[in-house]
N, C-alpha and C positions, 0 to 999 in steps of 0.2 A: 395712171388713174388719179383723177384729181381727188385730193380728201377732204372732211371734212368732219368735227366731232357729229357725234350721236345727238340725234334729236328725240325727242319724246312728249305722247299727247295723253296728259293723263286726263279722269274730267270729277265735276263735282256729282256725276251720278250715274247709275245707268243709263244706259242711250241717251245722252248727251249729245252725240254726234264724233265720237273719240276716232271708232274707223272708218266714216267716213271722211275725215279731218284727213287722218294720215296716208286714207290711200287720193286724198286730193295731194298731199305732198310727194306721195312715192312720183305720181306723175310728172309733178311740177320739177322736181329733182332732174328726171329723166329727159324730159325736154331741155333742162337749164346745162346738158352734158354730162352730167353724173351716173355714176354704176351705184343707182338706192338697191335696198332690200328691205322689207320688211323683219319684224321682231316681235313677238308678244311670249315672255316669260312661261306663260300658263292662262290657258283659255279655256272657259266651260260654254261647249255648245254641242249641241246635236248635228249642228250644220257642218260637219265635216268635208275634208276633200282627200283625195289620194295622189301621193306625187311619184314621178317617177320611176324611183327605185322601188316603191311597192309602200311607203309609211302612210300615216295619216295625220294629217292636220285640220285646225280650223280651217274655216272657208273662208273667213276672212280673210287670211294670210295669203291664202293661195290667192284670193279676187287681189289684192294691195301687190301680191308679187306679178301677177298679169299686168298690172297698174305699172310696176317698174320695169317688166317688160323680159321679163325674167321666170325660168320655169322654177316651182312652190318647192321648197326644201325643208326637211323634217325639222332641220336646224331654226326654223323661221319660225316655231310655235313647238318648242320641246316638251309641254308639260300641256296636254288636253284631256278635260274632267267632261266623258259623256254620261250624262242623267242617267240611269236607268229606273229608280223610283225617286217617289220625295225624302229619302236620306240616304242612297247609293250613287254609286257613279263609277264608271269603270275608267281605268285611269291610261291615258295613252302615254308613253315615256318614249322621246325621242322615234317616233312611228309605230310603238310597238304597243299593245295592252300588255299590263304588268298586273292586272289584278282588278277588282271591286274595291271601291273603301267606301265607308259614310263619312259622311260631312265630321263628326268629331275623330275619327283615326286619322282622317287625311288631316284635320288641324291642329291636331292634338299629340300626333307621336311623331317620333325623332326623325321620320321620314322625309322632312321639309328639308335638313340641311343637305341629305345626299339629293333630293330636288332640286334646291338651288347650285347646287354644283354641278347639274347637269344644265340648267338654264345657262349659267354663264360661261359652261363649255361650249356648248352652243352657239352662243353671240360670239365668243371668240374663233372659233372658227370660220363664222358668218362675217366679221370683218376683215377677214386675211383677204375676200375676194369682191367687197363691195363697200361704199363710203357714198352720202351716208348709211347709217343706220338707222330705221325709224322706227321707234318704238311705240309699241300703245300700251297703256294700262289697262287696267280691268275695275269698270264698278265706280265706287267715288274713293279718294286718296286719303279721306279722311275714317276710314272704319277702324278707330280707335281700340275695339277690340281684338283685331285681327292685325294690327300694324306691325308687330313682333313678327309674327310669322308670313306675311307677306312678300314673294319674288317678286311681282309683277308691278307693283308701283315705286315708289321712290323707294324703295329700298335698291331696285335696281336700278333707277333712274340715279343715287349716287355711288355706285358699286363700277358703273362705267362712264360716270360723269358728262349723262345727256344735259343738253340745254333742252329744259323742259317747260311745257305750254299747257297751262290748266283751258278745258272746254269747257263752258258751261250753257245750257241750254233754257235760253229765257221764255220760250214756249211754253214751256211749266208754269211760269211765273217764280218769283221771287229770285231772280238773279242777284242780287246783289247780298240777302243771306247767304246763298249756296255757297258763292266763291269768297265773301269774308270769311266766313266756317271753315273752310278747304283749305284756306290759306294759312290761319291763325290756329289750327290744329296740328301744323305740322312743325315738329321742332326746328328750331332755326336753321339746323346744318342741311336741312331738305326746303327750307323756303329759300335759303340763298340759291336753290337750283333752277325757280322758277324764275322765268326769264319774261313770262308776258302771258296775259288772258286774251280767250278767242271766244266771243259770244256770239252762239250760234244758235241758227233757226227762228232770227230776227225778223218780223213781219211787219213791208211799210216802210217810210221813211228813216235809212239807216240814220241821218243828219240828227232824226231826234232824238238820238242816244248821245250826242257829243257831252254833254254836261253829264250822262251817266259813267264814260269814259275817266273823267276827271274825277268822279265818286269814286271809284274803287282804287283807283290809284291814289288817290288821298286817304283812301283808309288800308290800304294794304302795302304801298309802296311798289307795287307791281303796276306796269303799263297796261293798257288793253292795246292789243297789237292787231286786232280785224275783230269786226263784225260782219258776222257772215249772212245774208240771206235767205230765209227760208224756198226752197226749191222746191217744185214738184216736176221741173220738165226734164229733168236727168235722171235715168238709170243705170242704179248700182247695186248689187246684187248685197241683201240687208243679213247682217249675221244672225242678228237675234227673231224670234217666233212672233215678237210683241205688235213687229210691222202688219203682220197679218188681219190683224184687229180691222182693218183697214177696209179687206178686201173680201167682204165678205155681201156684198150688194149679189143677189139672184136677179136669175132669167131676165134676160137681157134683148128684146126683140133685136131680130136683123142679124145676128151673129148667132153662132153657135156656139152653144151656154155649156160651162165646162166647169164641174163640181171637181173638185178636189175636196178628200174628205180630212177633215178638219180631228187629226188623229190626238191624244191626250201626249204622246211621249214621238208626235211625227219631229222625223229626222230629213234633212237637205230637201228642203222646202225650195229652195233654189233651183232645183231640176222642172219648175215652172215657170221662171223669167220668159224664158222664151215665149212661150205660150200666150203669154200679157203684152207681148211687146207684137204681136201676129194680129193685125186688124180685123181678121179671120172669126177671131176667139173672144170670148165673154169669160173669163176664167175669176173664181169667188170657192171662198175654202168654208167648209158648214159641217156642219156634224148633227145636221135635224133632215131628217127621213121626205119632209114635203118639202125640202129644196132639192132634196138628193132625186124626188120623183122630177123635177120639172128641167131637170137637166139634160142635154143631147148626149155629153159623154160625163163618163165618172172614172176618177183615176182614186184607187186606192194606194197612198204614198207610201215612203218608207217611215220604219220606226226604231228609235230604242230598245223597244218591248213587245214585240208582237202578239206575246201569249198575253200578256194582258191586256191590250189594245184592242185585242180579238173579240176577247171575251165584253169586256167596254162595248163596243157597238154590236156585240149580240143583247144585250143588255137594254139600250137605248132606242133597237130600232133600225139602224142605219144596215146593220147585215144584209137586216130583209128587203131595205130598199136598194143595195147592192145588186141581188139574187134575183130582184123583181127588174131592175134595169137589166140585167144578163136576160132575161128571158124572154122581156119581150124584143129585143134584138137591137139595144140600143149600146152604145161602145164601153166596153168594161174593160179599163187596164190598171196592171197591178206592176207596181213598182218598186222593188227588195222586199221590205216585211210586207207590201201588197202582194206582191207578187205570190209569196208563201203564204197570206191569207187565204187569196183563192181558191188554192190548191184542197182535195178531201182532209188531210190532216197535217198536223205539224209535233211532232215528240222531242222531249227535251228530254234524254235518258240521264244525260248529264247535269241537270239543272243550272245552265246555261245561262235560264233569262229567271229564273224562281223556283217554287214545288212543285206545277203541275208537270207532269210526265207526260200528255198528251190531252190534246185538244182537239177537236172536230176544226174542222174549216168550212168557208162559206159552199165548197163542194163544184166551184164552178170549172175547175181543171184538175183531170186525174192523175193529180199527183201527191206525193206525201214528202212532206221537211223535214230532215232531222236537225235539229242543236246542235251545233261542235263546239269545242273549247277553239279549235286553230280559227284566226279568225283570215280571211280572203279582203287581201287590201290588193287594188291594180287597177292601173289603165288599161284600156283597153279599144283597139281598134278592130270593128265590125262592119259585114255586109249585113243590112235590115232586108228582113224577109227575100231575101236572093234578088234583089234589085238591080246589082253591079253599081251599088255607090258604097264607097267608104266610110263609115261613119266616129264617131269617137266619141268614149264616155269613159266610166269609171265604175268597180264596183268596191263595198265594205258593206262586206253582210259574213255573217257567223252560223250558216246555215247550207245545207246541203242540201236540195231540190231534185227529186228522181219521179221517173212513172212511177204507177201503184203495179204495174205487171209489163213484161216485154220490156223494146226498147224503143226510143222514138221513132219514128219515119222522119225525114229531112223537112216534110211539107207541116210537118206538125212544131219544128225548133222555128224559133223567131230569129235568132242570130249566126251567121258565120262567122267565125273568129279567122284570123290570118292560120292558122295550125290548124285547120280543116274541123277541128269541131265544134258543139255548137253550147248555144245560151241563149234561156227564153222559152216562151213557149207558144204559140198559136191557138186557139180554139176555133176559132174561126176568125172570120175578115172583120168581126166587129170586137172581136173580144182574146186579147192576148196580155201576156208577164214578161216579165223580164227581171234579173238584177243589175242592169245597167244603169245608175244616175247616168243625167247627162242627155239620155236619151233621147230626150223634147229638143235637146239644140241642135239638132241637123234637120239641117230643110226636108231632105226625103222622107224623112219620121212624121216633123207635122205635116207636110202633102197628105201624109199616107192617114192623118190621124183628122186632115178636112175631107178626105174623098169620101164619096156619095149624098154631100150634103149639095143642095144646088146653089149655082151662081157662087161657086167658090172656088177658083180657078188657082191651078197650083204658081205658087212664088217660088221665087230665090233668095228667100231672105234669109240675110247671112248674119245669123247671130254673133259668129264673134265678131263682124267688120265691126256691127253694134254695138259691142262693148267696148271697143276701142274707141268708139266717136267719142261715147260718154265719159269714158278716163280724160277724153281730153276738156268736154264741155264741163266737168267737174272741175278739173285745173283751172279754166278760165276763168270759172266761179267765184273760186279761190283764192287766186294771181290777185285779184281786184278786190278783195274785200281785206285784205290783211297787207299789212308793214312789209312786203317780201326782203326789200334791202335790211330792216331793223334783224329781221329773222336768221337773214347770211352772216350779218357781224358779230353773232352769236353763235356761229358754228363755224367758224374760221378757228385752223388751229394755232 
C-alpha cells in the first residue's frame, strides 16, 4: 500500500464546505491508487448511519467512506454528539450510546481526556489499514473558548501531524477576515501545520480572485491552494439540517408533490435524496398545515425526539393535516420516529426521550411504541411488501413497535427480513411505516411510492450507480480548481 501523511480540512466556520472538501478528496485519493479513509474526532449530528458490525456514525463519514470506496467503520467518527434537546445530547462512543450529557458536562468534566484517548485510538487503528487519512474538523478552528478542550481540530490535527488545509467559504462574504482571524488565532505551533487555504463556493470568474490570492498570503504567509466553484449540478448527500432551508418551494404542477414534514429535532434527512434525484417527484420539507394539504404524498421522517415532536405538531397544526391527508386517501408514510407517530400511542416508562410517560399518537395504525434504554443499530436486507426484490437499508431507532391486540397477518407487515420475520407495517396501499432509513433508495420502493399516479411509468433508477457518478463529478470539480501536485508534496513521507 502506497503511503502517505494525514491530511486534514479544517474551516473558518460552519458549513464552509469542510465535508464536502474532504469527501472531494477521499475520491480523488481513490482514483490517484490509494487506500483513503475518512476521520472526524467527534461529530454532532442527527444525521446518522449504521455500519456493519451494528455501530453508529455520522453520515458524513459513512457518504466520505462510500467516496473512498470503502464500507463506514466506527473507528471513522469515534465520538458522535446527537441533539436531543437545546442543552442535551446523547452521546455515541465508538458505535455505542454511553449516556445523555449537556453541553457543560460534556465540556466541562474530565471526561474529554478518556475521549480523546479514544479518538486517537481510533485513527490508530484506522491507519494500520489505509493511508491517507483524511481528516475533517468541526465548526471554525478558531473558538477560543473551547480550544483547551477540543479533539477534533488542531489539536488533533498536531497530535498525528496532518498537513492541514483551512476552507473558507466566500459566499457569506468577508473571506479574508474569516481566514486572517483563523489563522492569527492559532498559536504558532498549529499555524506551522497549515499548509494552504481553499476558497470555496466562488461565484463567476475564479481569474478575479488572483490579486485576492496574493492578499492572504501576504498577510498570513500561507498560500491559497484552489479556489473552488460554487456548484449546484452535483449531488452529495449534506450532513447538516441548514441545506434544507433550501428546499422548501410547494406544489409543483406536472409531478407529484411530495411533503416531507419539516420536524424541530428531524433526524437522517438523507433517507430523501433519492426522492429529489427521481424526476417523478417535487419533494419540499414544511411544517405548515396548507402546504401539508396541497401535497399528493406526505412522509412523516425520523427524529431525535419523538415525544416532543409529537407533541410540537399537534400543537401547530400539522397532526391534523397528517390525519386529514390519511383520510381522504392520499399516501401517508412514516419513517422511525414517523413511523411510531402514526401508531395509537407511544410510552416511555423509562424516561428515555423526557417526563412524559405516554402520549396519544396521530392514531392512524393500530399500534403502540414503547421507549427502551437498548438502543437497535443495523443493516438490514429486505423484501418490500413481498415483491421478490431485495432491498437495503438501515435501522437506529430506541423504540419497540407492536399491535395494540393479537398478532400481525403477513399482508398487514410491510417487510421480510432474510430470517423470515418481519418490519413495518401496511394500512393499506396508500398508507404504511417502517423503521428502515434508506428506504426511498431502492427503485421498487419509489415505483411502488409513484403508482397510481398517471403517466408515471416505473424506472430503474439506480441510486447508488448515482452516487457514484457524483463522487466522481465532485472529484473533477476539485482535481481543477486546487494545486493537486502542491497538495502531494505535502503529504509525501
Amino acid at each position: 500500500m502506497k503511503r502517505l501523511k494525514p491530511i486534514m480540512f479544517v474551516g473558518t466556520c460552519s458549513d464552509a464546505g469542510k465535508s464536502i472538501v474532504n469527501t472531494a478528496f477521499c475520491r480523488i485519493f481513490l482514483q490517484d491508487g490509494y487506500v483513503p479513509a475518512p476521520f472526524k474526532a467527534q461529530n454532532m449530528s442527527l444525521n446518522s448511519y449504521s455500519t456493519p458490525d451494528g455501530g453508529e456514525i455520522g453520515r458524513a463519514q459513512a457518504v466520505q467512506a462510500e467516496a473512498c470506496g470503502i464500507a463506514p467503520s466506527t473507528d471513522m467518527n469515534p465520538v458522535l454528539l446527537k441533539p436531543s434537546s437545546d442543552q442535551t445530547s446523547q452521546v455515541i462512543l465508538n458505535g455505542l450510546p454511553v449516556g445523555n450529557m449537556s453541553a457543560r458536562e460534556y465540556f466541562r468534566t474530565n471526561n474529554k481526556e478518556d475521549l480523546w484517548r479514544e479518538a486517537l485510538a481510533a485513527f490508530v487503528r484506522l491507519e494500520k489499514y489505509y493511508s491517507p487519512i483524511v481528516l475533517e474538523g468541526a465548526g471554525s478552528i478558531s473558538e477560543l473558548n473551547l480550544r483547551d478542550r477540543d479533539i477534533t481540530n488542531m489539536n488533533m490535527a498536531q497530535k498525528v501531524d496532518a498537513a492541514t488545509y483551512l476552507v473558507a467559504d466566500i459566499d457569506r462574504g468577508g473571506v479574508f477576515a474569516s481566514v486572517y482571524g483563523s489563522v492569527m488565532l492559532l498559536p504558532e505551533e498549529q499555524r506551522r501545520l497549515l499548509k494552504g487555504i481553499i476558497i470555496n463556493k466562488f461565484r463567476g470568474d475564479v481569474t478575479l480572485f488572483d490579486e485576492g490570492r496574493k492578499i492572504i498570503h501576504d498577510l498570513t504567509g500561507i498560500p491559497v491552494v484552489g479556489v473552488i466553484p460554487y456548484f449546484q449540478n452535483i449531488c452529495i448527500e449534506e450532513e447538516d439540517s441548514v441545506a434544507l432551508a433550501n428546499k422548501t418551494a410547494v406544489a409543483e404542477a406536472g409531478r407529484v408533490n411530495v411533503a416531507v414534514v419539516h420536524l424541530r429535532r428531524m433526524s437522517n434527512f438523507t433517507d430523501f435524496k433519492a426522492i429529489e434525484q427521481d424526476g417523478r417527484f417535487h419533494l419540499y420539507y414544511t411544517d405548515k398545515p396548507s402546504e401539508i394539504d396541497k401535497a399528493d404524498i406526505v412522509i412523516l421522517p425520523g427524529t431525535k425526539n419523538t415525544i416532543d415532536d409529537l407533541l410540537v405538531i399537534r400543537e401547530n397544526g400539522v397532526a391534523d393535516a397528517i390525519i386529514r391527508a390519511g383520510r381522504v386517501g392520499k399516501k401517508v408514510i412514516g419513517i422511525c420516529g414517523g413511523f411510531q407517530m402514526l401508531g395509537k400511542r407511544i410510552e416511555d416508562p423509562e424516561h428515555v426521550e423526557g417526563v412524559a410517560e405516554s402520549v396519544e399518537g396521530l392514531g392512524l395504525f393500530p399500534l403502540i411504541t414503547v421507549m427502551q434504554t437498548e438502543k437497535v443499530v443495523c443493516q438490514s436486507d429486505f423484501d418490500f411488501k413481498n415483491k421478490g426484490s431485495w432491498c437495503k437499508g438501515y435501522q437506529i431507532h430506541m423504540g419497540v413497535t407492536s399491535p395494540l391486540e393479537g398478532q400481525l397477518s403477513p399482508l398487514e407487515n410491510l417487510n421480510t427480513l432474510p430470517d423470515g420475520t418481519f418490519e413495518g407495517y401496511v394500512l393499506n396501499e396508500h398508507c404504511w411505516g417502517s423503521y428502515m432509513h434508506g428506504i426511498l433508495d431502492n427503485a421498487v420502493v419509489l415505483n411502488d411510492l409513484a403508482s397510481g399516479f398517471t403517466d408515471l411509468p416505473e424506472t430503474g433508477f439506480d441510486y447508488a450507480s448515482f452516487k457514484e457518478s457524483q463522487y466522481d463529478l465532485l472529484a473533477d470539480h476539485v482535481r481543477v480548481a486546487v494545486d493537486l501536485d502542491y497538495i502531494y508534496s505535502t503529504l509525501r513521507l
